[in-house]
Backbone atoms as SQL, in Angstrom:
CREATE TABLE atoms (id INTEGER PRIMARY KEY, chain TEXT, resi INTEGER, resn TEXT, atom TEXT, x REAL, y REAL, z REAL);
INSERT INTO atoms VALUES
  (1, 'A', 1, 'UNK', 'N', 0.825, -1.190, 0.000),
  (2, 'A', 1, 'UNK', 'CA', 0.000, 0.000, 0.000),
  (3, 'A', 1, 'UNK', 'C', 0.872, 1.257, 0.000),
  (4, 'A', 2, 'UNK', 'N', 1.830, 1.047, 0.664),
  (5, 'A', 2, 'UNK', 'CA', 2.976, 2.134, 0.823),
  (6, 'A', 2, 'UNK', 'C', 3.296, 2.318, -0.681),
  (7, 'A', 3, 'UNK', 'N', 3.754, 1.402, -1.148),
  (8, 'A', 3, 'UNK', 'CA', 4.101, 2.010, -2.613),
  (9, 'A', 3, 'UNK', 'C', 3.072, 2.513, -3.354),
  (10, 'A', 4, 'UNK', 'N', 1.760, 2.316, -3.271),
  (11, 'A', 4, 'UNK', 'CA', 0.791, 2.747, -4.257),
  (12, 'A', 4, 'UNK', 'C', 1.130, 4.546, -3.840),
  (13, 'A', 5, 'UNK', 'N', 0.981, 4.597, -2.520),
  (14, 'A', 5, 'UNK', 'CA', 0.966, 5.954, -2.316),
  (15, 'A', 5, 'UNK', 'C', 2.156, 6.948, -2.506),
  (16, 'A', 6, 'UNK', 'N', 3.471, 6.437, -2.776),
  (17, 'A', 6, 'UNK', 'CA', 4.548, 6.838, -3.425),
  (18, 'A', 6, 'UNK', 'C', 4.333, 6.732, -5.138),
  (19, 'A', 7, 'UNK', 'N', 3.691, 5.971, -5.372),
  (20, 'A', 7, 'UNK', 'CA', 3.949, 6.206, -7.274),
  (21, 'A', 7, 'UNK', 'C', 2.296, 7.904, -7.222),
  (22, 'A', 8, 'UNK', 'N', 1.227, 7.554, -6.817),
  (23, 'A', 8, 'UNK', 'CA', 0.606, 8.759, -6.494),
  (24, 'A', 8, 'UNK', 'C', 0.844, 10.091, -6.511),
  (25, 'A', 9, 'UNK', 'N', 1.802, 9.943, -5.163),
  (26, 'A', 9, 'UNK', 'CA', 2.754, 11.209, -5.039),
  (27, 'A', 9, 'UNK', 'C', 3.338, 11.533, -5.925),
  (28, 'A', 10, 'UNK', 'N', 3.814, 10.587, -7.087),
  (29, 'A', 10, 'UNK', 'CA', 5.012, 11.021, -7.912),
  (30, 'A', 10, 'UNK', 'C', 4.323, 11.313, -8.994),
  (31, 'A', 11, 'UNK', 'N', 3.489, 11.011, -9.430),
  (32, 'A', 11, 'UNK', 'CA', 2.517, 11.408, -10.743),
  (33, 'A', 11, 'UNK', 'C', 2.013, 12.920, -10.349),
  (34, 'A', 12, 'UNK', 'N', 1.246, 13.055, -9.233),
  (35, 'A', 12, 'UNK', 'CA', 0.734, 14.127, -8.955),
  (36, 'A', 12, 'UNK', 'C', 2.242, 15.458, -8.659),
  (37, 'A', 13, 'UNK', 'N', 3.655, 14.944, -8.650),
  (38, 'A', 13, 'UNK', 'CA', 4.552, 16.221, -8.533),
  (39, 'A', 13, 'UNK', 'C', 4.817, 16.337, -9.326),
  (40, 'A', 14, 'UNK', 'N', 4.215, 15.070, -11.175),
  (41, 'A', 14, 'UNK', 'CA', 4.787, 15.600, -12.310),
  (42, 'A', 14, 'UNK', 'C', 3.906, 16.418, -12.755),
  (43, 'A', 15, 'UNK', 'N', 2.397, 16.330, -12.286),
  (44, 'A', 15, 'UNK', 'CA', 1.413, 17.354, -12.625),
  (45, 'A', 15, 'UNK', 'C', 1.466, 18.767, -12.331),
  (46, 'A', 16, 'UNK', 'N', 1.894, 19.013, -11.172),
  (47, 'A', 16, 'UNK', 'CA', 2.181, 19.469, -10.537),
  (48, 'A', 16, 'UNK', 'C', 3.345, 20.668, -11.192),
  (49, 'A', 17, 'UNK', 'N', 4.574, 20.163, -11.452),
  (50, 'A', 17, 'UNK', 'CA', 5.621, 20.788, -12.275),
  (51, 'A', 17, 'UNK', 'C', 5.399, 21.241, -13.576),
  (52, 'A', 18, 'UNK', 'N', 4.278, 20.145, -14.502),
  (53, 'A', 18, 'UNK', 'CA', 4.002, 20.827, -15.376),
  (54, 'A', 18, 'UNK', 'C', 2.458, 22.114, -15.635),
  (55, 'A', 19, 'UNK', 'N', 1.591, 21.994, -14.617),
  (56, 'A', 19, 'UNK', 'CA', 0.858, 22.875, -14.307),
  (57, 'A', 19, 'UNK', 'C', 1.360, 24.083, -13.757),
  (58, 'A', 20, 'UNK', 'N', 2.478, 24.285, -12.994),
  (59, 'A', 20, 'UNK', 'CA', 3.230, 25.358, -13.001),
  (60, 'A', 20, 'UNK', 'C', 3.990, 26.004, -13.884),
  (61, 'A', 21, 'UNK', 'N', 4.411, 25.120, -15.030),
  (62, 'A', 21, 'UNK', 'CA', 5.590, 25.542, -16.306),
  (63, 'A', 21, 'UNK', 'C', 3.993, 26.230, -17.326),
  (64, 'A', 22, 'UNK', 'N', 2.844, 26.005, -16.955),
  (65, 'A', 22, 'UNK', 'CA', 1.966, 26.340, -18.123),
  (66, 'A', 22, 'UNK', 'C', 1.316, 27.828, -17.316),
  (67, 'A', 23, 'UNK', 'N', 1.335, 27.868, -16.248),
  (68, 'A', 23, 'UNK', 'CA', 1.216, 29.377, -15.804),
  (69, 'A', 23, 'UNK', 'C', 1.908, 30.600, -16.504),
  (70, 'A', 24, 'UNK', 'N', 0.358, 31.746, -16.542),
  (71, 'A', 24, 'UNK', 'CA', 1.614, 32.647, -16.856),
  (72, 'A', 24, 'UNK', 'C', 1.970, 33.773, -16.028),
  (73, 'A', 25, 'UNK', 'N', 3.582, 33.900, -16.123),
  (74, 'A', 25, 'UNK', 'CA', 3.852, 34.901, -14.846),
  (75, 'A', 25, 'UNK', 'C', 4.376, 35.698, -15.513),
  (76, 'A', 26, 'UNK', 'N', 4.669, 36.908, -14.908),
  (77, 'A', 26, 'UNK', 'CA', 5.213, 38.359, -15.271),
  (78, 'A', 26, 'UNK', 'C', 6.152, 37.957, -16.352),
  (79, 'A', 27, 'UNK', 'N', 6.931, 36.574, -16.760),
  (80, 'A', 27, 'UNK', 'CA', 8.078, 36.856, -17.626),
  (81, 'A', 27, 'UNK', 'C', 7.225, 35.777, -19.103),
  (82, 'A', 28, 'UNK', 'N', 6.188, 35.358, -18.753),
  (83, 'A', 28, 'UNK', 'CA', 5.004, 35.062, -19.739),
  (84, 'A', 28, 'UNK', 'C', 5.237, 33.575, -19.584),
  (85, 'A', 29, 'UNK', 'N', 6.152, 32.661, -19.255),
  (86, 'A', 29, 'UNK', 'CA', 6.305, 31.637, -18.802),
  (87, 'A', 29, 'UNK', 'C', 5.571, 30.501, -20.135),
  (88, 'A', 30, 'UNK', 'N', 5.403, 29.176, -20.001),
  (89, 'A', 30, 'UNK', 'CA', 4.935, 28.538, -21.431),
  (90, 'A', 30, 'UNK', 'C', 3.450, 28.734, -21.694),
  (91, 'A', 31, 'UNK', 'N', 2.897, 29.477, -20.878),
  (92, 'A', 31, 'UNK', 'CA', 1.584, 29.829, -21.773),
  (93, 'A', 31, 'UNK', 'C', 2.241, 31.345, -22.634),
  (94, 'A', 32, 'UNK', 'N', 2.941, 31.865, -22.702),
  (95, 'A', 32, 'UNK', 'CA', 2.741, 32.864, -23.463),
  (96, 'A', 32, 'UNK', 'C', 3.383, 31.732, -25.555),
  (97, 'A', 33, 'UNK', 'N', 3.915, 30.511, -25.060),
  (98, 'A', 33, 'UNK', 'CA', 4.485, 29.819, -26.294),
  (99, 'A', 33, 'UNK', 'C', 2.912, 29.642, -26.892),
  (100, 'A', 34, 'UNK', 'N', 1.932, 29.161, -25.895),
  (101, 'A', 34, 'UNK', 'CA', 1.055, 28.733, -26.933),
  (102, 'A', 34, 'UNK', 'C', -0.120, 30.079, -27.298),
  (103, 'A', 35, 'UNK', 'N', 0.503, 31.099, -27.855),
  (104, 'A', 35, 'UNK', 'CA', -0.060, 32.195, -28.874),
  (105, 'A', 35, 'UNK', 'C', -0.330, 33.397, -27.600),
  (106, 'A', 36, 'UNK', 'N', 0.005, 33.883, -26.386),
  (107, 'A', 36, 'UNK', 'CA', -0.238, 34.831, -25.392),
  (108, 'A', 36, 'UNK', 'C', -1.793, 34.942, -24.890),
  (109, 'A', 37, 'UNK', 'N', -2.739, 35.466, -25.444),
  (110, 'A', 37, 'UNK', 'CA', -4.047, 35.578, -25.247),
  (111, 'A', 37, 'UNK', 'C', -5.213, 34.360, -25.484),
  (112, 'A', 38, 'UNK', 'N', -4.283, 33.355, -26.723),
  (113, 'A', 38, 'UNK', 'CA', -4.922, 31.996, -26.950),
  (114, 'A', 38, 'UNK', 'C', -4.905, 31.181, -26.163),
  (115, 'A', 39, 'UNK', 'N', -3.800, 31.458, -25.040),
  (116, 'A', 39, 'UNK', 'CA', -3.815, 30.505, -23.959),
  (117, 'A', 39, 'UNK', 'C', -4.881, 30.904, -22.761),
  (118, 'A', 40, 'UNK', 'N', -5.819, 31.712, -22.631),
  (119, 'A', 40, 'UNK', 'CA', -6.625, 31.649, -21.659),
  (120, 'A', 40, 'UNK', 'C', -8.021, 31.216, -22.669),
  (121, 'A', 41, 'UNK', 'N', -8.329, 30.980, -23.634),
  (122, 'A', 41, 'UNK', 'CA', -9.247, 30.124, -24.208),
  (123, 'A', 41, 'UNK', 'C', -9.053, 28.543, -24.527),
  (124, 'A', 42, 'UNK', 'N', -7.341, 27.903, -23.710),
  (125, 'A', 42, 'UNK', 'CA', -7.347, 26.771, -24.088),
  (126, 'A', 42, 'UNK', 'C', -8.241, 25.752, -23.491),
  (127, 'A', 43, 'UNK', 'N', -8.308, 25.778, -22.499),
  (128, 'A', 43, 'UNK', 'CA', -9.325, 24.958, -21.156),
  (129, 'A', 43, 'UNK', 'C', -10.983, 25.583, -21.564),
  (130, 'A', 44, 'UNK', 'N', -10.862, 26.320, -22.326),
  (131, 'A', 44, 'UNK', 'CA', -12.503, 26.717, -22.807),
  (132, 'A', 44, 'UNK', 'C', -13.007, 27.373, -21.535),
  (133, 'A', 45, 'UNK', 'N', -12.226, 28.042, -20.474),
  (134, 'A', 45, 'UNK', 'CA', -12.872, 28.953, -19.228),
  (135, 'A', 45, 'UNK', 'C', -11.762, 29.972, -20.104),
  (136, 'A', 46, 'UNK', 'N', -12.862, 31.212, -19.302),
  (137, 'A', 46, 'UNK', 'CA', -12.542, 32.964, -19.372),
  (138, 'A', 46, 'UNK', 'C', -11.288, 32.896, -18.770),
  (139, 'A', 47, 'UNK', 'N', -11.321, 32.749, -17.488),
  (140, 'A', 47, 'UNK', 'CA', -10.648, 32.930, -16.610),
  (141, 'A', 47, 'UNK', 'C', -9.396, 31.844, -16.209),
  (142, 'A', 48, 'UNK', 'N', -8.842, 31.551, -17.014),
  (143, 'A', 48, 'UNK', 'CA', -7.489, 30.263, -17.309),
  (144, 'A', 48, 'UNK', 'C', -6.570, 30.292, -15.860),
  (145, 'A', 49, 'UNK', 'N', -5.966, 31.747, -15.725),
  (146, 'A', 49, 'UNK', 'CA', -4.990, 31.611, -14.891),
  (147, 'A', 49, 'UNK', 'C', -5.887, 31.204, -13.329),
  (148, 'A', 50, 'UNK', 'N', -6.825, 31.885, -12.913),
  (149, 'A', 50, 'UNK', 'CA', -7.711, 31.355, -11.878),
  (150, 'A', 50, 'UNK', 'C', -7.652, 29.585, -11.915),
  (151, 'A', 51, 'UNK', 'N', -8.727, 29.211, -13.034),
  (152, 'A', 51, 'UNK', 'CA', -8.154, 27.563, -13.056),
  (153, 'A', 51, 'UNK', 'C', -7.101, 26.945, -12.653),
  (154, 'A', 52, 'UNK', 'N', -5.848, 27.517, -13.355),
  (155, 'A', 52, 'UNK', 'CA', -4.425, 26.950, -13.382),
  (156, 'A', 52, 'UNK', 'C', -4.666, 27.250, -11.453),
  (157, 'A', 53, 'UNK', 'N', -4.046, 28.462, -11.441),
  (158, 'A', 53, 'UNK', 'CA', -4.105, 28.632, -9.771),
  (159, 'A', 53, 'UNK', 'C', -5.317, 27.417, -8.701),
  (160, 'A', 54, 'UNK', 'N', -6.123, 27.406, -9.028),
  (161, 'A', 54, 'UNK', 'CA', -6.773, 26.442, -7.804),
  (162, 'A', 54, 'UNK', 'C', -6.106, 24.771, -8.303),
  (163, 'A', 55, 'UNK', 'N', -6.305, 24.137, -9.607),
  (164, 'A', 55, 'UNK', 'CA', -4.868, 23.240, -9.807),
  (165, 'A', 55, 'UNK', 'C', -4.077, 23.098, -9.201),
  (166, 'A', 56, 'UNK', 'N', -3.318, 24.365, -9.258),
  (167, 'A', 56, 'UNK', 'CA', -1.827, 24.015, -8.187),
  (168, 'A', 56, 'UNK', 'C', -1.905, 23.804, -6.810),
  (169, 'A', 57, 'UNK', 'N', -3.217, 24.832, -6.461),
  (170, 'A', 57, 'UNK', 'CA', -3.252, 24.545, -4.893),
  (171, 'A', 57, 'UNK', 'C', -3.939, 23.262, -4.929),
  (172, 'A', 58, 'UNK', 'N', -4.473, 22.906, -5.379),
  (173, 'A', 58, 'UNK', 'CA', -5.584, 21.327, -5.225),
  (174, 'A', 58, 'UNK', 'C', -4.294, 20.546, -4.848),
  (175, 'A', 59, 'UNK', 'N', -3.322, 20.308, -6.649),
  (176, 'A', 59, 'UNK', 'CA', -2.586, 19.398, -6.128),
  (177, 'A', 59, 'UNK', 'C', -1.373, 19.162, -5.229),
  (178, 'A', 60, 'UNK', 'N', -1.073, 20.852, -4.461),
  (179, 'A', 60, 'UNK', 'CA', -0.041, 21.050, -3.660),
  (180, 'A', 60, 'UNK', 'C', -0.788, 20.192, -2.399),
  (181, 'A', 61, 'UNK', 'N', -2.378, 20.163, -1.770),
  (182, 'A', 61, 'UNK', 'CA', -2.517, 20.095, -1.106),
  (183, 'A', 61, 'UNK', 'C', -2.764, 18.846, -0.806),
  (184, 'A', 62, 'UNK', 'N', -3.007, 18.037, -2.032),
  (185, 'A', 62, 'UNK', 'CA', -3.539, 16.534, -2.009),
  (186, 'A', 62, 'UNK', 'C', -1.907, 15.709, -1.474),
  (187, 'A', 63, 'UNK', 'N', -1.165, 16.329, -2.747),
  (188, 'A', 63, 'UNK', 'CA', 0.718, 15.740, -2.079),
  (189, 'A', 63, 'UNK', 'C', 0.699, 15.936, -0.867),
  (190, 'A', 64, 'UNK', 'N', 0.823, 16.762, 0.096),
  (191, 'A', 64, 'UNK', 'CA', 0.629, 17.167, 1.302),
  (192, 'A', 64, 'UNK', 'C', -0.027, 16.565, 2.475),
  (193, 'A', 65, 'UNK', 'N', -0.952, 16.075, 1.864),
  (194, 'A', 65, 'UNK', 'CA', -1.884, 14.847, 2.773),
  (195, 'A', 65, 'UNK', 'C', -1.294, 13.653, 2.386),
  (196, 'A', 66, 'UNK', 'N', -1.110, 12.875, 1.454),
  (197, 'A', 66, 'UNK', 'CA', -0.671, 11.732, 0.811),
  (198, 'A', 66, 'UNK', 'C', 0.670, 11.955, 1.714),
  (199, 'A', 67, 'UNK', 'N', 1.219, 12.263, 1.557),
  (200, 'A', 67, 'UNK', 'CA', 2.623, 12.671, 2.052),
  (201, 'A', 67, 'UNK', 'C', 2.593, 11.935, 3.868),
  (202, 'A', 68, 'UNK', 'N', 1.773, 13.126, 4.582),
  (203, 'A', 68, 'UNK', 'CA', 1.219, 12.671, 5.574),
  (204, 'A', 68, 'UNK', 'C', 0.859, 11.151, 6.088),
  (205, 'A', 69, 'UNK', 'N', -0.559, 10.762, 4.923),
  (206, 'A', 69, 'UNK', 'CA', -1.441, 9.936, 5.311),
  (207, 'A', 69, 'UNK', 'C', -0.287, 8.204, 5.121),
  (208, 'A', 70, 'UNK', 'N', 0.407, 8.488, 4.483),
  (209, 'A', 70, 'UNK', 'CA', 1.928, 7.619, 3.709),
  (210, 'A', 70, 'UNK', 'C', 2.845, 7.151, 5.224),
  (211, 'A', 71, 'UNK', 'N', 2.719, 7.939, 6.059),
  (212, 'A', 71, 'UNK', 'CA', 3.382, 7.694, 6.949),
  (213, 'A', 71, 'UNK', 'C', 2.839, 6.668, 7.659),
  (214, 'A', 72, 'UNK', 'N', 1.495, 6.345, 8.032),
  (215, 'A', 72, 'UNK', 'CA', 0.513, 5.653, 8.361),
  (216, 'A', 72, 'UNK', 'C', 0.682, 3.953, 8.178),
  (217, 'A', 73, 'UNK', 'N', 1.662, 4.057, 6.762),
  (218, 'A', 73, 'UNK', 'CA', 1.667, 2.320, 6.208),
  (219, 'A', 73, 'UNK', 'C', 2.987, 2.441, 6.364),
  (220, 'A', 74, 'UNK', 'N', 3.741, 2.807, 6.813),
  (221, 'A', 74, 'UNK', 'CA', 5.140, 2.534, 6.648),
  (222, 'A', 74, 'UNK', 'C', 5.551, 1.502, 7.386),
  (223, 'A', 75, 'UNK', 'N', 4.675, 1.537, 8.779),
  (224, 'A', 75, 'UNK', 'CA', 4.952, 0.209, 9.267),
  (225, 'A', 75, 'UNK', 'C', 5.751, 0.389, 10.634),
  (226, 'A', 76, 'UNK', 'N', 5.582, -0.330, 11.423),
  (227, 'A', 76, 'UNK', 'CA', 6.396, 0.213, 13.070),
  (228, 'A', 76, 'UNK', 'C', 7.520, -0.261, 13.260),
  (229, 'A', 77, 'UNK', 'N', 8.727, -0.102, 13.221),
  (230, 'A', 77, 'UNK', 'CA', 10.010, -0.712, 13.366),
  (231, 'A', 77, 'UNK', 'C', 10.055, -1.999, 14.370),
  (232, 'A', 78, 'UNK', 'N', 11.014, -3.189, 14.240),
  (233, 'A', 78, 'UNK', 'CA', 10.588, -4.148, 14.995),
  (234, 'A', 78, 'UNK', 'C', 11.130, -4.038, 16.789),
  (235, 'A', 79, 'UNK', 'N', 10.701, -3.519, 17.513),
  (236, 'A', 79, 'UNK', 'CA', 10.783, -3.181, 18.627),
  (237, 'A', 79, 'UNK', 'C', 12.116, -4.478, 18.996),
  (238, 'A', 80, 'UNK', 'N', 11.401, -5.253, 19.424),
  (239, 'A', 80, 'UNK', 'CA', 11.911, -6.765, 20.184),
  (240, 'A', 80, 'UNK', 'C', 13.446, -7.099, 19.080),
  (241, 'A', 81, 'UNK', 'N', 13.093, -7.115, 18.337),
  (242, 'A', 81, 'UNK', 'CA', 13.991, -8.125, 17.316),
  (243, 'A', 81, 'UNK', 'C', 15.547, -7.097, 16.857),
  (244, 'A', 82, 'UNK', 'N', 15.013, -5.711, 17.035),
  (245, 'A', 82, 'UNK', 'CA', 16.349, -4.610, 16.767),
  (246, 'A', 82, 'UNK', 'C', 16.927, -5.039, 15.455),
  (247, 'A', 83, 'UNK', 'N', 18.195, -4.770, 14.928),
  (248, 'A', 83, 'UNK', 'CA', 18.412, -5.052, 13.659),
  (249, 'A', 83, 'UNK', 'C', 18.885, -6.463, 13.384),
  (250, 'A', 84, 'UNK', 'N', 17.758, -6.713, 12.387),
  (251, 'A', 84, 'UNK', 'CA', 18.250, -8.008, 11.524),
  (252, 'A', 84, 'UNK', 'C', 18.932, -8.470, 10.664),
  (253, 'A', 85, 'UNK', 'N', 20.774, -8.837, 10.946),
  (254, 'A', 85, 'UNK', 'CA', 21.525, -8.852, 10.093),
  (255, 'A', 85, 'UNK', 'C', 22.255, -10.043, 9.617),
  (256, 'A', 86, 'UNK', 'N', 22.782, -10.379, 8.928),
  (257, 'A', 86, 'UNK', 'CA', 23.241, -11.612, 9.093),
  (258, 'A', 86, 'UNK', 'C', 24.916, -11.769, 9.925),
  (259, 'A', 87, 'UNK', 'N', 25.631, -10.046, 10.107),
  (260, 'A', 87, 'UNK', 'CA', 26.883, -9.772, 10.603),
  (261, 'A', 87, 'UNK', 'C', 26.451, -9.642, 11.968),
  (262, 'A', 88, 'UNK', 'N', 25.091, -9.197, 12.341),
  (263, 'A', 88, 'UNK', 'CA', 24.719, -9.002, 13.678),
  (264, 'A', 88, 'UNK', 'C', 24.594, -10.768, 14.558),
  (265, 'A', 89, 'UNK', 'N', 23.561, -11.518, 13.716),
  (266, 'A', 89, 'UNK', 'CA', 23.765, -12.938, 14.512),
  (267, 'A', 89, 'UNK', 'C', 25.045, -13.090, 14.387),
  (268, 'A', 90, 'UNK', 'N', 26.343, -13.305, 13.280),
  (269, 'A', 90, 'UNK', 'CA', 27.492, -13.948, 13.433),
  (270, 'A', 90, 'UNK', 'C', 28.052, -12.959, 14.962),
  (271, 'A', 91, 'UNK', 'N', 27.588, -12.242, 15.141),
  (272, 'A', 91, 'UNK', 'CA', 28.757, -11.190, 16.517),
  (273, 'A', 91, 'UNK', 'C', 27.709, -11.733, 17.698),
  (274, 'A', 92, 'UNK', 'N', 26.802, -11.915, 17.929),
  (275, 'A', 92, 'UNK', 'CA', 26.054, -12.372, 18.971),
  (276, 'A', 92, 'UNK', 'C', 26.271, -13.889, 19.402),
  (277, 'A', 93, 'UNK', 'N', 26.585, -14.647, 17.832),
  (278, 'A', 93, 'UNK', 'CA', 27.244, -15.928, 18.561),
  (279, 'A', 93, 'UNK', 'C', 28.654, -15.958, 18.646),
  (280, 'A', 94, 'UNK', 'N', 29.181, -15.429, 18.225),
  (281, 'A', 94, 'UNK', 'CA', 30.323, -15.475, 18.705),
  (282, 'A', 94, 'UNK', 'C', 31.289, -15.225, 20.261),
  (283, 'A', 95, 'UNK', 'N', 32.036, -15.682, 20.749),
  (284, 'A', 95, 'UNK', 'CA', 32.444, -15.010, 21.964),
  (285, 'A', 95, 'UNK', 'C', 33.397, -14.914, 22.108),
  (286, 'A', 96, 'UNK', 'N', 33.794, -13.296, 23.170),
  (287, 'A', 96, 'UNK', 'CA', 34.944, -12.636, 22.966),
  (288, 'A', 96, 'UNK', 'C', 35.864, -13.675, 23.786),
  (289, 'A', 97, 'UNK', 'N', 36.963, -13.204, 23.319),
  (290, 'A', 97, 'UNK', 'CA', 38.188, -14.346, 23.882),
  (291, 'A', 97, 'UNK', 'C', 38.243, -13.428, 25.727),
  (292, 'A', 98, 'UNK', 'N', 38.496, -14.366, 26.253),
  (293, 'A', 98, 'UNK', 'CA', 38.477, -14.028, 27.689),
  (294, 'A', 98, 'UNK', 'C', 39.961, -13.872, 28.030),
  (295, 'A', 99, 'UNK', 'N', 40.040, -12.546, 29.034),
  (296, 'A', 99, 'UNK', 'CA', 41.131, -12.315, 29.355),
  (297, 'A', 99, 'UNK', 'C', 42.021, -13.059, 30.391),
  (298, 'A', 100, 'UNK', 'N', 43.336, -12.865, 30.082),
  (299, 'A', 100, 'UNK', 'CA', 43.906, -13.964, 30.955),
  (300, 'A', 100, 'UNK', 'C', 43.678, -13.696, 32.751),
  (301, 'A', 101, 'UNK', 'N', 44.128, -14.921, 33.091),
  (302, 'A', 101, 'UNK', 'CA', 43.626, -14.414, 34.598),
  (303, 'A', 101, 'UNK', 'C', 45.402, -13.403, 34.809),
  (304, 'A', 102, 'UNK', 'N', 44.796, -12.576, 36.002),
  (305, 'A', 102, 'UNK', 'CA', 45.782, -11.553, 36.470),
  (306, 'A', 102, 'UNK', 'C', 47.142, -12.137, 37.604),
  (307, 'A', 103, 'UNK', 'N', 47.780, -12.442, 37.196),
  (308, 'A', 103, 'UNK', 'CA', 49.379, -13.055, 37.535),
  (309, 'A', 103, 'UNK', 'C', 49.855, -12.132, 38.522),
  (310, 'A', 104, 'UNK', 'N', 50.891, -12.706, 39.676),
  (311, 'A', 104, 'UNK', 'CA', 51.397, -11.926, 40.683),
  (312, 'A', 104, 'UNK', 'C', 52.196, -11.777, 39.892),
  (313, 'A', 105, 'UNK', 'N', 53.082, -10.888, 39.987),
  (314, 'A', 105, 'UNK', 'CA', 54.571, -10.641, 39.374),
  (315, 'A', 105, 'UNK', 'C', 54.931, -11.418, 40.423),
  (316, 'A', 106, 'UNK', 'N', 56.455, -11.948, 39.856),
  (317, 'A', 106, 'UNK', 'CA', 57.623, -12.667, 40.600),
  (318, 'A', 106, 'UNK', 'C', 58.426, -11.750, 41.046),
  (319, 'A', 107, 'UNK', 'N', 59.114, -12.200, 42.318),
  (320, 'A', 107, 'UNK', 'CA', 59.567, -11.035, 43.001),
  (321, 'A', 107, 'UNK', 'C', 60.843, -11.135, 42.451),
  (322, 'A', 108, 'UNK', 'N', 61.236, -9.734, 42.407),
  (323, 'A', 108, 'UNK', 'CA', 62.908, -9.545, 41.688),
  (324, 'A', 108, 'UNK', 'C', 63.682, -10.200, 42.103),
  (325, 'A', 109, 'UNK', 'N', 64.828, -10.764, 41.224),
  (326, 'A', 109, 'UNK', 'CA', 65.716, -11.346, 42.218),
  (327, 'A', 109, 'UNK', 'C', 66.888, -10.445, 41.791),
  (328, 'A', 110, 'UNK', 'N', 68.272, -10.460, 42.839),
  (329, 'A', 110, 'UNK', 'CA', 69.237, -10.142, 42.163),
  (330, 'A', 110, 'UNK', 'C', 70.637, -10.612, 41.306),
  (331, 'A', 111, 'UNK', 'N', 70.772, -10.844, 40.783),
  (332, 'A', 111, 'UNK', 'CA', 71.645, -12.106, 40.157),
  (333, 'A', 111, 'UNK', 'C', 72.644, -12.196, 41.206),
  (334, 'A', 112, 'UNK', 'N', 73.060, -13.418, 41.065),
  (335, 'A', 112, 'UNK', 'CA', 74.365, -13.725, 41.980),
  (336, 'A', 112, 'UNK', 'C', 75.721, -13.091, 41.289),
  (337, 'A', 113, 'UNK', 'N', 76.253, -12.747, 42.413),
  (338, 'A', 113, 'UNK', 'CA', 77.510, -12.244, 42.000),
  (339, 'A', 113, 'UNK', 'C', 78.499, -12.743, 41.258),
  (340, 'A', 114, 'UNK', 'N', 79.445, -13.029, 40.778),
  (341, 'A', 114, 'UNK', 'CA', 80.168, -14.449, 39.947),
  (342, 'A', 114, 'UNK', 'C', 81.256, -14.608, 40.887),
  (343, 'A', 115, 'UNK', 'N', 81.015, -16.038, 40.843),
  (344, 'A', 115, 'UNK', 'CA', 82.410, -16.241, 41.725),
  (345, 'A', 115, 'UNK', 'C', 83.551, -16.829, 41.299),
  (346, 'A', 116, 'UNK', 'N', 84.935, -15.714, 41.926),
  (347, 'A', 116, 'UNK', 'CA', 86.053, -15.971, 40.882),
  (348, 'A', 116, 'UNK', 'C', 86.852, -17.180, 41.383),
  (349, 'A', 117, 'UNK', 'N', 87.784, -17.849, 41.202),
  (350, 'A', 117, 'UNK', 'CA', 87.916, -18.685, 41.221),
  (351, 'A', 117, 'UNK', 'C', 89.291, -19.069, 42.405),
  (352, 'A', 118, 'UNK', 'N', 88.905, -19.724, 43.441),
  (353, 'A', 118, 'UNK', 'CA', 90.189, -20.005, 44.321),
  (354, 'A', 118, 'UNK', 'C', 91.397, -19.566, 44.231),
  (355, 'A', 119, 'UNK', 'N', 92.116, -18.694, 44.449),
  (356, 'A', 119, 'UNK', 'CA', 93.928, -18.520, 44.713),
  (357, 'A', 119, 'UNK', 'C', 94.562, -19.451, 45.863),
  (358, 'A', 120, 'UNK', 'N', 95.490, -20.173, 45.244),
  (359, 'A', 120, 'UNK', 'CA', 95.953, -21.216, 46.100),
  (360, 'A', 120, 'UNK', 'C', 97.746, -20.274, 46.484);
């Protein structure tokens, strides 16, 4: 269901992009390509740019909810189970090497002196 509502979204931001490229704004934008004044008789209403304008807001606002309502199916992360990896079981069975047990030091000794050898 999650994906239906992502391909949705994505159709409606191509509508979206191109219902904005057909507006016309102060620099005449691609309705002035299709003939300047012919473009508010294309949709067969008087009033074109009004149309175009509630369009954009319709479909700014529908993305906007979808967007929202999308979050809904995404689904709840698995609480209990945390991440499921296949590097994560190999480290969970595995076990760390145990440290050696802790040794007295040996007490210093001092070497023996050398002993020289009898004068007779």
């Amino acid at each position: 269901m999650f994906t239906v509502f992502i391909v949705v979204i994505a159709i409606i931001a191509v509508l979206l992009v191109l219902i904005v490229l057909v507006q016309n704004s102060k620099g005449g934008g691609l309705a002035g390509e299709f003939g300047g004044s012919g473009a508010s008789q294309m949709f067969g209403v008087k009033r074109t740019t009004d149309l175009l304008e509630q369009i954009t807001w319709g479909l700014a606002g529908a993305m906007a909810i979808l967007a929202l309502v999308s979050h809904l199916f995404i689904g709840e992360p698995q609480a209990a189970g945390g991440i499921n990896s296949v590097n994560v079981e190999k480290a969970n069975q595995r076990s760390l090497p145990s440290a050696p047990a802790p040794t007295t030091p040996a007490p210093a000794t001092t070497p023996a002196p050398a002993q020289q050898p009898a004068q007779k």
